[in-house]
Backbone of each chain as nested JSON, in Angstrom:
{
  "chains": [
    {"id": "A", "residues": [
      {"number": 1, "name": "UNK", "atoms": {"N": [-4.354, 14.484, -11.811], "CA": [-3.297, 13.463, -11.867], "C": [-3.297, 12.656, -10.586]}},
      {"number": 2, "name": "UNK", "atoms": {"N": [-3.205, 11.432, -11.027], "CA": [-3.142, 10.816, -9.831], "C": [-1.406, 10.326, -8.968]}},
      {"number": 3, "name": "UNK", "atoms": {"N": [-0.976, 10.194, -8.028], "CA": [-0.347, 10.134, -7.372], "C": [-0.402, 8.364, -6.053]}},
      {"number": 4, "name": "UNK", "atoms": {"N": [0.593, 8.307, -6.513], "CA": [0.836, 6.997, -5.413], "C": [1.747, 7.137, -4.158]}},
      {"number": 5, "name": "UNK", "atoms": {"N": [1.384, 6.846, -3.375], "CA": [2.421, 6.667, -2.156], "C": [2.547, 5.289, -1.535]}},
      {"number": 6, "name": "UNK", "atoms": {"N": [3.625, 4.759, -1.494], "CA": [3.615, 3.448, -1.044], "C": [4.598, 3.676, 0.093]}},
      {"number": 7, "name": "UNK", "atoms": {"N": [3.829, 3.191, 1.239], "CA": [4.853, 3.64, 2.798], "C": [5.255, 2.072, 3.776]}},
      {"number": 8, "name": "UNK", "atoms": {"N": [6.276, 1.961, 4.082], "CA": [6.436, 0.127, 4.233], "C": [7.681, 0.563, 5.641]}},
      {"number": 9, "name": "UNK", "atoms": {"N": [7.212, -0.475, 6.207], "CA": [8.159, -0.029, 7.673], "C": [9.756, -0.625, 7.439]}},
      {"number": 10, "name": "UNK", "atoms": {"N": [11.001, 0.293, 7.576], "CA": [11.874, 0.527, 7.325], "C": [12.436, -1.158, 7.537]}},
      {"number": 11, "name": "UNK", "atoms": {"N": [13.304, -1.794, 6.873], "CA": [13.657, -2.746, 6.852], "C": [14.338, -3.722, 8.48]}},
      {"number": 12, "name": "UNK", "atoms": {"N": [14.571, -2.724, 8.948], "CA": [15.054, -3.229, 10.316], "C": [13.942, -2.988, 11.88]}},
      {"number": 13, "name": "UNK", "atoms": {"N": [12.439, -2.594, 11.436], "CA": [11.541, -2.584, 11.837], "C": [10.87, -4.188, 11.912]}},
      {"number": 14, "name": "UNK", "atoms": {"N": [10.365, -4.561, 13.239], "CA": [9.566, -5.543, 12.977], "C": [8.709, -4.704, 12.587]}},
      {"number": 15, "name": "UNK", "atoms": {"N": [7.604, -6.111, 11.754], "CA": [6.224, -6.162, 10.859], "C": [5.366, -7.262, 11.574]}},
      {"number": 16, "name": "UNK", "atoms": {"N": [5.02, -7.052, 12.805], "CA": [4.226, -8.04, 13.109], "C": [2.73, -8.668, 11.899]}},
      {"number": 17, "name": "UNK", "atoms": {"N": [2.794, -7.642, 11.465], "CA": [1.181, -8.214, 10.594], "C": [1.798, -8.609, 9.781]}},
      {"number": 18, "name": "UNK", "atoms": {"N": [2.761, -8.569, 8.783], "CA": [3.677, -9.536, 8.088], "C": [3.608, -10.365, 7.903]}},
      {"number": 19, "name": "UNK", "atoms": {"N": [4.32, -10.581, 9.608], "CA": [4.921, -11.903, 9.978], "C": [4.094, -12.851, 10.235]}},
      {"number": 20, "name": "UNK", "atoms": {"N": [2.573, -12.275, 10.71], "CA": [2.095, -13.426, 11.039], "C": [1.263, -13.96, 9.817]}},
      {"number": 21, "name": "UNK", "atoms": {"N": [0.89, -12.866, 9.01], "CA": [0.824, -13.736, 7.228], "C": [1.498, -14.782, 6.933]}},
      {"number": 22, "name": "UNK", "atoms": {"N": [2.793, -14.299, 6.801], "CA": [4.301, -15.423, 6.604], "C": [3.413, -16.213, 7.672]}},
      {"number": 23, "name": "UNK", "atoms": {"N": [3.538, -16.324, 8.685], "CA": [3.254, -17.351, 9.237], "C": [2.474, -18.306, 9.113]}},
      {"number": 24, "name": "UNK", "atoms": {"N": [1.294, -17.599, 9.082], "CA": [-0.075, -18.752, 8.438], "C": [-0.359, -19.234, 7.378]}},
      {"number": 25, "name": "UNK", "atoms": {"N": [0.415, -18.741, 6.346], "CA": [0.229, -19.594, 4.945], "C": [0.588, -20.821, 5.013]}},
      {"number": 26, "name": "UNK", "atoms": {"N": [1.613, -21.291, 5.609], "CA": [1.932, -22.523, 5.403], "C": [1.284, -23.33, 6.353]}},
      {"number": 27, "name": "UNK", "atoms": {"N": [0.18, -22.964, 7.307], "CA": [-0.345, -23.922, 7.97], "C": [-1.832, -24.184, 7.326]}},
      {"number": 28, "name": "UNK", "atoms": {"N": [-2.097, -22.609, 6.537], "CA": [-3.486, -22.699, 5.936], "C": [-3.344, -23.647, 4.267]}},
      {"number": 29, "name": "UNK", "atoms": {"N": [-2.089, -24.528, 4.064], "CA": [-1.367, -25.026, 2.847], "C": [-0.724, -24.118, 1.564]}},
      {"number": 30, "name": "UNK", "atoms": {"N": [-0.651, -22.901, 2.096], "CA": [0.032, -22.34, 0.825], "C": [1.697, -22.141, 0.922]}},
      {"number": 31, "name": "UNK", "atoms": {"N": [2.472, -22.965, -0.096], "CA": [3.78, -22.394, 0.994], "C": [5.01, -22.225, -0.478]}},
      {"number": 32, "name": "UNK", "atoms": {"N": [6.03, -21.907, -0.08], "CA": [6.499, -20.933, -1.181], "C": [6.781, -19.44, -1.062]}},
      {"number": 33, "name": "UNK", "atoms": {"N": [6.051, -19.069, 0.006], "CA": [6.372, -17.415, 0.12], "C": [7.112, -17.601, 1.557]}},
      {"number": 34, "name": "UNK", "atoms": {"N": [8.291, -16.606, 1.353], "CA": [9.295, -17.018, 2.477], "C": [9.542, -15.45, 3.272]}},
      {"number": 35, "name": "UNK", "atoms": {"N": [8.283, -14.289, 2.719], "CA": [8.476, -13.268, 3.351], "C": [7.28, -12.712, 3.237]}},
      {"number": 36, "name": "UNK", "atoms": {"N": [6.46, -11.413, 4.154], "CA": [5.585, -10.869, 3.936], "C": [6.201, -9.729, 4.976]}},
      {"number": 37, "name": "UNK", "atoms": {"N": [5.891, -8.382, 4.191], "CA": [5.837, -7.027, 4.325], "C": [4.345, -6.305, 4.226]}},
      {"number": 38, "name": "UNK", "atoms": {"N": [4.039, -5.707, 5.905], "CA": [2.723, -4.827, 5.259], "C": [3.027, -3.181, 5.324]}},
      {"number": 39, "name": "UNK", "atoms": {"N": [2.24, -2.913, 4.439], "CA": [2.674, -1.165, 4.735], "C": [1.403, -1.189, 4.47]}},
      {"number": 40, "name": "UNK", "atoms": {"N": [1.42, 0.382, 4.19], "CA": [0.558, 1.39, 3.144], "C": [0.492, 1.94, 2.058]}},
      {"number": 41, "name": "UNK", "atoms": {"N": [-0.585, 1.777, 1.269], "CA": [-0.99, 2.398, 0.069], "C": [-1.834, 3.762, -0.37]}},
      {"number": 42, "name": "UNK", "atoms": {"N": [-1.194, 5.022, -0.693], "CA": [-1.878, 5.712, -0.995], "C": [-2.391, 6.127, -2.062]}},
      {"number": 43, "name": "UNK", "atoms": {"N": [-3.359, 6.923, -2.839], "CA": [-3.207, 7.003, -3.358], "C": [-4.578, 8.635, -3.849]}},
      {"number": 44, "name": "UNK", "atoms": {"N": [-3.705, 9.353, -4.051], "CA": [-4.008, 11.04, -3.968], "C": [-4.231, 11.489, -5.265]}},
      {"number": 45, "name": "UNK", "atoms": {"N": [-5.569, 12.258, -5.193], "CA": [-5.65, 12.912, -6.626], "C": [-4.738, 14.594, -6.412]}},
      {"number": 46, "name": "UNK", "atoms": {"N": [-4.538, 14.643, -7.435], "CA": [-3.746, 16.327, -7.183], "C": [-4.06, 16.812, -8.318]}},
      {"number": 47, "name": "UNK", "atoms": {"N": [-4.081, 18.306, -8.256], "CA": [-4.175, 19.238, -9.098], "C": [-2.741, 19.375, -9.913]}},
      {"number": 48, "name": "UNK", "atoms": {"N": [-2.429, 20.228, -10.913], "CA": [-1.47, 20.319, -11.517], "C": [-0.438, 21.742, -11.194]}},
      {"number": 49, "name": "UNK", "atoms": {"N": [-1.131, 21.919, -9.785], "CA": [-0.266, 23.139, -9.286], "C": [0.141, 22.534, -7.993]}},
      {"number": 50, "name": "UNK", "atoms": {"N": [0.346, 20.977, -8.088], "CA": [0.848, 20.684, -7.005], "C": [1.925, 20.06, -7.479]}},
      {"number": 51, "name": "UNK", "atoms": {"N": [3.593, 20.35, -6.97], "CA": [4.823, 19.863, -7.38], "C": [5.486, 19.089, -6.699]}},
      {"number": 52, "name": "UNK", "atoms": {"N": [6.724, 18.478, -7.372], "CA": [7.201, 17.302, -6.579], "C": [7.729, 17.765, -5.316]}},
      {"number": 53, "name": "UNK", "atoms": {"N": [8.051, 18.653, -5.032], "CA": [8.578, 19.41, -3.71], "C": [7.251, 18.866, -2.117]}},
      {"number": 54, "name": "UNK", "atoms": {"N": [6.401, 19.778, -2.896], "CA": [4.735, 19.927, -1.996], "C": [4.943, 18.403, -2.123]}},
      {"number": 55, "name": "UNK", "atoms": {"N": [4.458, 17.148, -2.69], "CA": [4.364, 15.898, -2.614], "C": [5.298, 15.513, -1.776]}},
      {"number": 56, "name": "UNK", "atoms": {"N": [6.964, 15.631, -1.459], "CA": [7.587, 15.276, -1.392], "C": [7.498, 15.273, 0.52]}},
      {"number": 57, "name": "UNK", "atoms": {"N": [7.089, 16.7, 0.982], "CA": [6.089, 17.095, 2.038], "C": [5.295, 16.191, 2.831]}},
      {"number": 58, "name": "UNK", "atoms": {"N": [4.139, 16.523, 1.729], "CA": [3.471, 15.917, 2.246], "C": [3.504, 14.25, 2.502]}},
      {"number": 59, "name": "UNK", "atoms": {"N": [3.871, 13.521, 1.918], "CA": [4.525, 11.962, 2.511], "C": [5.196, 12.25, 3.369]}},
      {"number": 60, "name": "UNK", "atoms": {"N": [6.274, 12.728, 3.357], "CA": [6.967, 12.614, 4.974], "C": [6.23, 12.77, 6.375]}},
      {"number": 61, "name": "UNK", "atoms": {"N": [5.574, 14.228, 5.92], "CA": [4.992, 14.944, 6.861], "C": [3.551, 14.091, 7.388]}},
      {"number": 62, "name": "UNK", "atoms": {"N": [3.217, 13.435, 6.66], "CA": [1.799, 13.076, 7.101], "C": [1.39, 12.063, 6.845]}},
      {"number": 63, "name": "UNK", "atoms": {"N": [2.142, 10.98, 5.895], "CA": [1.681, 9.711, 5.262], "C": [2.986, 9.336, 5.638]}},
      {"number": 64, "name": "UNK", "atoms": {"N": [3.606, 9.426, 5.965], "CA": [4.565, 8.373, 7.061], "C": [4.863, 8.888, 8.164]}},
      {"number": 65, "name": "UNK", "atoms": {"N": [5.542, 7.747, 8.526], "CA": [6.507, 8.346, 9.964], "C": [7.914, 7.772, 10.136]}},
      {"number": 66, "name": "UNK", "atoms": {"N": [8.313, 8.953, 9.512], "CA": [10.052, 8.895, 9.145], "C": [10.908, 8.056, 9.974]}},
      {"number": 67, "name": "UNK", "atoms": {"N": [10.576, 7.663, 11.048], "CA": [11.471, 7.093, 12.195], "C": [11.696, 5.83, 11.848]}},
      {"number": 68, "name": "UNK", "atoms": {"N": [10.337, 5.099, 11.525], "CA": [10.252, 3.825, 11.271], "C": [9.686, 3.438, 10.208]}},
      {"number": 69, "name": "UNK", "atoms": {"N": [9.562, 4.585, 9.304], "CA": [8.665, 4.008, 7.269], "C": [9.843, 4.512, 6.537]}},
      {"number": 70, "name": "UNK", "atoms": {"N": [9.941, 3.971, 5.739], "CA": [10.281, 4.412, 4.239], "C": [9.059, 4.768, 3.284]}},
      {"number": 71, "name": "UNK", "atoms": {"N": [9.285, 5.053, 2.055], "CA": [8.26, 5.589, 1.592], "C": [8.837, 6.189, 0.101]}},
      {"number": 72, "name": "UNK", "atoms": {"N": [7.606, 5.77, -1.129], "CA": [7.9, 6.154, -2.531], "C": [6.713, 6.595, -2.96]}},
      {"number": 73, "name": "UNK", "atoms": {"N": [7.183, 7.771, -3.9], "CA": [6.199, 8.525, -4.282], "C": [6.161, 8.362, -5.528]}},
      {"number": 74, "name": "UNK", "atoms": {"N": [5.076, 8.243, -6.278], "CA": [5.199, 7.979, -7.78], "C": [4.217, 9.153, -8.628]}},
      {"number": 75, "name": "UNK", "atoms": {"N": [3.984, 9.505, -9.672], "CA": [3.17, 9.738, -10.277], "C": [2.428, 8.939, -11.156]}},
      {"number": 76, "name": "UNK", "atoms": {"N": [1.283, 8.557, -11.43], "CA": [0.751, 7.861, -12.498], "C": [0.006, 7.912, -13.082]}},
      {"number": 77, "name": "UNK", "atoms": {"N": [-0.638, 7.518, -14.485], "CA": [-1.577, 8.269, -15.49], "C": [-3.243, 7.732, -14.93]}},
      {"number": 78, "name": "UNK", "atoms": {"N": [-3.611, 8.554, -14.823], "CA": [-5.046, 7.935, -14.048], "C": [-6.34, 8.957, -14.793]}}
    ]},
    {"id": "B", "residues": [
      {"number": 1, "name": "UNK", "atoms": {"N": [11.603, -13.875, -5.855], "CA": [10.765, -12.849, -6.785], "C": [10.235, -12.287, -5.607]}},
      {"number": 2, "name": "UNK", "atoms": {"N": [9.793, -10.971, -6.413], "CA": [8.977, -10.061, -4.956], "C": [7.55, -9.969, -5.688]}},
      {"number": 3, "name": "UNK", "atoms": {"N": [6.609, -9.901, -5.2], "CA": [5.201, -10.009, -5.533], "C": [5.04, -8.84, -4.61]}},
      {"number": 4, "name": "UNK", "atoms": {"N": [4.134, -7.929, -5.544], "CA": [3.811, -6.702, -4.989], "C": [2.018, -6.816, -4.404]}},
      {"number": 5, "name": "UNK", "atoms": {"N": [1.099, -6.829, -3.675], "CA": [-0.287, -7.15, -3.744], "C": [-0.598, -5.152, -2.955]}},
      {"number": 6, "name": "UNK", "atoms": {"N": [-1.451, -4.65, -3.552], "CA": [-1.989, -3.546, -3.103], "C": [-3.75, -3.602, -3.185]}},
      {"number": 7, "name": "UNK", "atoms": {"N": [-4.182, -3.384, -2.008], "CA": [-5.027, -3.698, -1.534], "C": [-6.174, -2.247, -1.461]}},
      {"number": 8, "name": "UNK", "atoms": {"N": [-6.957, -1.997, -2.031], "CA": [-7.774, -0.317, -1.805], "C": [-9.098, -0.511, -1.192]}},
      {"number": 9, "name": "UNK", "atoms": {"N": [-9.923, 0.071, -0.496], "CA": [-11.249, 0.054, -0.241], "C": [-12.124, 0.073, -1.719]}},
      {"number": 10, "name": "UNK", "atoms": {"N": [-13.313, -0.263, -1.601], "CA": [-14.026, -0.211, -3.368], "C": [-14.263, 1.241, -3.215]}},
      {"number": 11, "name": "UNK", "atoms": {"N": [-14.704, 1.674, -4.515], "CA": [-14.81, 3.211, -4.631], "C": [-16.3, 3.064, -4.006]}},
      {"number": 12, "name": "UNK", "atoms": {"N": [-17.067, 2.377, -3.857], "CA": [-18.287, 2.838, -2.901], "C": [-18.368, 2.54, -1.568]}},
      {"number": 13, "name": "UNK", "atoms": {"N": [-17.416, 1.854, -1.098], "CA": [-16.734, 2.219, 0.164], "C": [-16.294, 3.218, 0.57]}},
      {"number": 14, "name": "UNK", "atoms": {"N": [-16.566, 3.638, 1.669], "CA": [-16.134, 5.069, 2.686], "C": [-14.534, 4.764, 2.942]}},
      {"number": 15, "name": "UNK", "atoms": {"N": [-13.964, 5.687, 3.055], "CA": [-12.534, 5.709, 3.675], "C": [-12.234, 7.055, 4.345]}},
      {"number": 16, "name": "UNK", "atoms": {"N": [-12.729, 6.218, 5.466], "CA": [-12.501, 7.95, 6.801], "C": [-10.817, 7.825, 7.057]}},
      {"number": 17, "name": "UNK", "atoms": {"N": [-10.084, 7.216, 7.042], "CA": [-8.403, 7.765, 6.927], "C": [-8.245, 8.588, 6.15]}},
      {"number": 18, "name": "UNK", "atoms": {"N": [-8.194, 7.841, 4.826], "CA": [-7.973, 8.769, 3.595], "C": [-8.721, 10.206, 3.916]}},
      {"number": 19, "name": "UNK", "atoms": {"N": [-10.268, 9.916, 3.956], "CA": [-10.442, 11.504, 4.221], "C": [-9.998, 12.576, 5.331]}},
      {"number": 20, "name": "UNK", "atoms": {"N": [-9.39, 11.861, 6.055], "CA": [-8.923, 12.877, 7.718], "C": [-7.904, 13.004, 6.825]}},
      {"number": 21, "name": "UNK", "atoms": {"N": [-7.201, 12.293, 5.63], "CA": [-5.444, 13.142, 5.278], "C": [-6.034, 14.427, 4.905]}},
      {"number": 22, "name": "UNK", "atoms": {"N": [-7.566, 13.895, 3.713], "CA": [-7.476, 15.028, 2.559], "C": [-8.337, 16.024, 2.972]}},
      {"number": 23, "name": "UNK", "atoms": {"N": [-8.614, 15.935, 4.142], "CA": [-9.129, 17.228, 5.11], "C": [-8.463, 17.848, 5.471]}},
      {"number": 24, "name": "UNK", "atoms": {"N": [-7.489, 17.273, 5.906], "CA": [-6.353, 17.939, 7.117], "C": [-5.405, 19.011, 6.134]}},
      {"number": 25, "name": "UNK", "atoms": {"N": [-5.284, 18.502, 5.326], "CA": [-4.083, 18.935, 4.463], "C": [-3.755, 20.535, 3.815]}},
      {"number": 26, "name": "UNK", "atoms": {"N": [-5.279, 20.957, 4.055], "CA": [-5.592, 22.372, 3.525], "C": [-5.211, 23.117, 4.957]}},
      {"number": 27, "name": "UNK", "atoms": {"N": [-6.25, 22.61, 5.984], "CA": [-5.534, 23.268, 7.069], "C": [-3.725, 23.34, 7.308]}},
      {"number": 28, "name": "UNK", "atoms": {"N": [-3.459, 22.486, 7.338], "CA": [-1.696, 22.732, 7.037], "C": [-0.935, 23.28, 5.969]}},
      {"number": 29, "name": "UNK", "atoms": {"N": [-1.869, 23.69, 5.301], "CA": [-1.035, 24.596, 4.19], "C": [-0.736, 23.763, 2.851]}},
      {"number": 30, "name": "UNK", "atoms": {"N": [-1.788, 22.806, 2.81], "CA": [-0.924, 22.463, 1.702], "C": [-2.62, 22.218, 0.492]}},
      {"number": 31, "name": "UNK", "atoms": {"N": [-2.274, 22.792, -0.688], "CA": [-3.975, 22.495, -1.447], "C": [-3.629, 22.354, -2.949]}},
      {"number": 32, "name": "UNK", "atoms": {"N": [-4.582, 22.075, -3.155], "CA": [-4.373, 21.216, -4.27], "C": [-4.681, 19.517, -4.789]}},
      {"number": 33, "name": "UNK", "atoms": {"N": [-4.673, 18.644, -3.347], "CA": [-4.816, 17.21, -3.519], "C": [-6.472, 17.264, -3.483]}},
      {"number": 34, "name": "UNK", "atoms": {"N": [-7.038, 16.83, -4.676], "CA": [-8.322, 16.991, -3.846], "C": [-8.962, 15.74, -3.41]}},
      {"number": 35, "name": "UNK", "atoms": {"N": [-8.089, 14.676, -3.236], "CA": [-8.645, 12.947, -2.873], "C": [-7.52, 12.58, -2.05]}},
      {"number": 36, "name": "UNK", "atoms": {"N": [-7.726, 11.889, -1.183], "CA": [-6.983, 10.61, -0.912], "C": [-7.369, 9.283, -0.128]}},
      {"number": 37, "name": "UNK", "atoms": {"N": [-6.848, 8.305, -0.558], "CA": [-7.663, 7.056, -0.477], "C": [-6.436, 6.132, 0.135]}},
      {"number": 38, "name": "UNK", "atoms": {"N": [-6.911, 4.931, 1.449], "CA": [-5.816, 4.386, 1.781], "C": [-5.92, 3.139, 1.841]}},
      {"number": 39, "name": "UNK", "atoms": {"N": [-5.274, 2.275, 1.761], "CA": [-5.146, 1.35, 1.607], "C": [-3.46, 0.484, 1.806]}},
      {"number": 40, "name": "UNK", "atoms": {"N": [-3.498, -0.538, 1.426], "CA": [-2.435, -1.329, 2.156], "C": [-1.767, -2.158, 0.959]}},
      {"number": 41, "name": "UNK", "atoms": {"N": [-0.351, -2.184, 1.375], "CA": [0.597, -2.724, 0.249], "C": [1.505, -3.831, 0.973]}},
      {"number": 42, "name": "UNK", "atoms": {"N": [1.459, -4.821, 0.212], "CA": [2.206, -5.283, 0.946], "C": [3.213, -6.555, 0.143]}},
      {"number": 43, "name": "UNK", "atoms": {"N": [4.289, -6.688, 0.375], "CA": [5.534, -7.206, 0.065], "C": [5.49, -8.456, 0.089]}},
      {"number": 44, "name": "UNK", "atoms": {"N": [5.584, -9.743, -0.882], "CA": [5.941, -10.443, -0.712], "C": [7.224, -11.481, -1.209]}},
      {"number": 45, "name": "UNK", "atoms": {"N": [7.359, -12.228, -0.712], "CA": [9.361, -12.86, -1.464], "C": [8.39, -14.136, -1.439]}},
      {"number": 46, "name": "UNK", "atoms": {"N": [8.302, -14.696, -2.893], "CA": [7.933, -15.951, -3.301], "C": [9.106, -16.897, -4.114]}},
      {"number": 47, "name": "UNK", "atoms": {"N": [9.132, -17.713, -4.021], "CA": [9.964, -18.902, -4.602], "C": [9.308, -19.219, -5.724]}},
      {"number": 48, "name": "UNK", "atoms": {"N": [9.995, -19.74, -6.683], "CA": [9.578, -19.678, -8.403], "C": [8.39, -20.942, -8.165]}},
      {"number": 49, "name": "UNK", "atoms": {"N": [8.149, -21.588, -7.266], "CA": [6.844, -22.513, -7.381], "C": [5.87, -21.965, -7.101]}},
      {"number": 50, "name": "UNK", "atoms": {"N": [5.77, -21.108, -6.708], "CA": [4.24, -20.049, -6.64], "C": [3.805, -19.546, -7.973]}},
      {"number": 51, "name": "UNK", "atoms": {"N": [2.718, -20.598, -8.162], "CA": [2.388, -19.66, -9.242], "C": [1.342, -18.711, -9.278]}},
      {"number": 52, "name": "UNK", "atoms": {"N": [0.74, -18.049, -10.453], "CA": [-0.308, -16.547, -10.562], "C": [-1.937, -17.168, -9.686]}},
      {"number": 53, "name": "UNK", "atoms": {"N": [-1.716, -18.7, -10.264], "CA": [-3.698, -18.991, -9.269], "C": [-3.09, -19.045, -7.886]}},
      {"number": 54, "name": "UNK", "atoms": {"N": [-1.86, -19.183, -7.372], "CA": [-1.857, -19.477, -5.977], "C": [-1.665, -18.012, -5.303]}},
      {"number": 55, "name": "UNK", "atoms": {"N": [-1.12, -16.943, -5.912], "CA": [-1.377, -16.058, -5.625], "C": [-2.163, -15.315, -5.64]}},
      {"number": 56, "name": "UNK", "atoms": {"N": [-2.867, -15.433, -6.287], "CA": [-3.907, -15.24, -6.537], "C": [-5.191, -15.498, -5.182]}},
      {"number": 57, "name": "UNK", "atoms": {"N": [-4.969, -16.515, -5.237], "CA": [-5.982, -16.957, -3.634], "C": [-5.298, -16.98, -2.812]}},
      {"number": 58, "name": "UNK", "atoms": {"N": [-4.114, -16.072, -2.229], "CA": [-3.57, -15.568, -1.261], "C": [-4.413, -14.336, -1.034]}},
      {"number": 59, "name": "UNK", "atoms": {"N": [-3.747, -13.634, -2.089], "CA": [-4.49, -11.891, -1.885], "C": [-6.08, -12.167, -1.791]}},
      {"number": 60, "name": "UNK", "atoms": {"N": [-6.945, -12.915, -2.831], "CA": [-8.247, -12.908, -1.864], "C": [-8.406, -13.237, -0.924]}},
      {"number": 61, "name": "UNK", "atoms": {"N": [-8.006, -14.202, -0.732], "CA": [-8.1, -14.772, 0.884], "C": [-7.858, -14.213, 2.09]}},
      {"number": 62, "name": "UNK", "atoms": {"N": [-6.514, -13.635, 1.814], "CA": [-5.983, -13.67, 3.597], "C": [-5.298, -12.525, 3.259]}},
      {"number": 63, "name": "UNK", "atoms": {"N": [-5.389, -11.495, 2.029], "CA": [-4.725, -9.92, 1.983], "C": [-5.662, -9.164, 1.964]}},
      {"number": 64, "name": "UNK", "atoms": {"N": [-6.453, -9.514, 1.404], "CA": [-8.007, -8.459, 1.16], "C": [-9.232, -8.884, 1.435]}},
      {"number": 65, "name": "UNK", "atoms": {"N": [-9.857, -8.502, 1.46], "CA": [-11.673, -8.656, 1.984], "C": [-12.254, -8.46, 0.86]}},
      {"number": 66, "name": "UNK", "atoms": {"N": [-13.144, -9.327, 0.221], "CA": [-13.435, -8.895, -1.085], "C": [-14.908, -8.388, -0.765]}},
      {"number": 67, "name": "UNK", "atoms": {"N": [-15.25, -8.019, 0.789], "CA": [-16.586, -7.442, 0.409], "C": [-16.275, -5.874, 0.098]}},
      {"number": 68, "name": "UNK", "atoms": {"N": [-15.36, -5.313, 1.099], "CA": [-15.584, -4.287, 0.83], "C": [-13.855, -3.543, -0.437]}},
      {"number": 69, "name": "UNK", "atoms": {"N": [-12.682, -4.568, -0.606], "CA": [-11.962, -3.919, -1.143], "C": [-11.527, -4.657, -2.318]}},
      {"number": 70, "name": "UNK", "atoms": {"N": [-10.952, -4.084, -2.856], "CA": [-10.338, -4.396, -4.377], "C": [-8.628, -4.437, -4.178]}},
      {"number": 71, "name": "UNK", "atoms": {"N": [-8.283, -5.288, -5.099], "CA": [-6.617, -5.48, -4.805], "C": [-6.29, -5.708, -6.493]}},
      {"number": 72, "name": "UNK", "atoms": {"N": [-4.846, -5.081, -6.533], "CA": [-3.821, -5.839, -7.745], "C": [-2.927, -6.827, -7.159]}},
      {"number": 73, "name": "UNK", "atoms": {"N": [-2.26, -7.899, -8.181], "CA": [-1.274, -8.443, -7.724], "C": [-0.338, -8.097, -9.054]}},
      {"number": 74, "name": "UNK", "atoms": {"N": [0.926, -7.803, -8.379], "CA": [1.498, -7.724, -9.874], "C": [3.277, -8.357, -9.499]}},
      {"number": 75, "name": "UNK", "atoms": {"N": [4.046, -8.824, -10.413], "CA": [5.427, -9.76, -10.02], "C": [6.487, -8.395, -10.291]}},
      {"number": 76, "name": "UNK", "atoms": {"N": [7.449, -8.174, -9.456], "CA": [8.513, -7.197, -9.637], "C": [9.321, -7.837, -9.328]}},
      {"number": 77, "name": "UNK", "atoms": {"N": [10.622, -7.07, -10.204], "CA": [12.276, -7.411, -9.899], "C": [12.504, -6.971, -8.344]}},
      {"number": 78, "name": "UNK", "atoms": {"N": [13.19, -8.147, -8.364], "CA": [13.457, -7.163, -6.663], "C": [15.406, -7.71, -6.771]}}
    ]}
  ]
}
């Protein structure tokens, strides 16, 4: 089964790499987007003796950093 | 609107992050994942004049590298 983790720096975190996306679109002519967020994407194969608990773990513990990420864990059919 | 773009290495691309998680992870006690792959997600707030080709040649352009990675774009409620 496959598994997603999507980890994005907590809303009151600057995002410099973001920002400077946001920034350059509209000089490179694309404009219309009035925000950019970068995080991380994971994305983990697991066995079926691994539970939402253990997942729940391991994102905190090692695929973010609680101080300054948020972070969602999904399951999905893969 | 929020435009979601997730960005992965190609599957014949190497990903030494991903593999230092899915190395590490047994040593810490935790087994069962037997992959993980990383990659980058990232957030965007578009205005209803953006449309799917302009986003479209955002994420190739200036979110992803199309030599070595592969990306979705997909539109969410936000």
């Amino acid at each position: 089964m496959r598994v997603v983790v999507d980890v994005m720096p907590k809303p009151e975190i600057l995002d410099p790499q973001g920002q400077a996306v946001a920034g350059a679109l509209p000089r490179l002519g694309f404009h219309g987007v009035t925000a950019v967020r970068q995080g991380k994407h994971f994305e983990l194969e697991v066995d079926d003796t691994v539970d939402d608990e253990t997942l729940a773990k391991i994102a905190e513990g090692f695929l973010a950093n609680p101080v300054i990420e948020q972070w969602t864990v999904r399951r999905v059919d893969a």
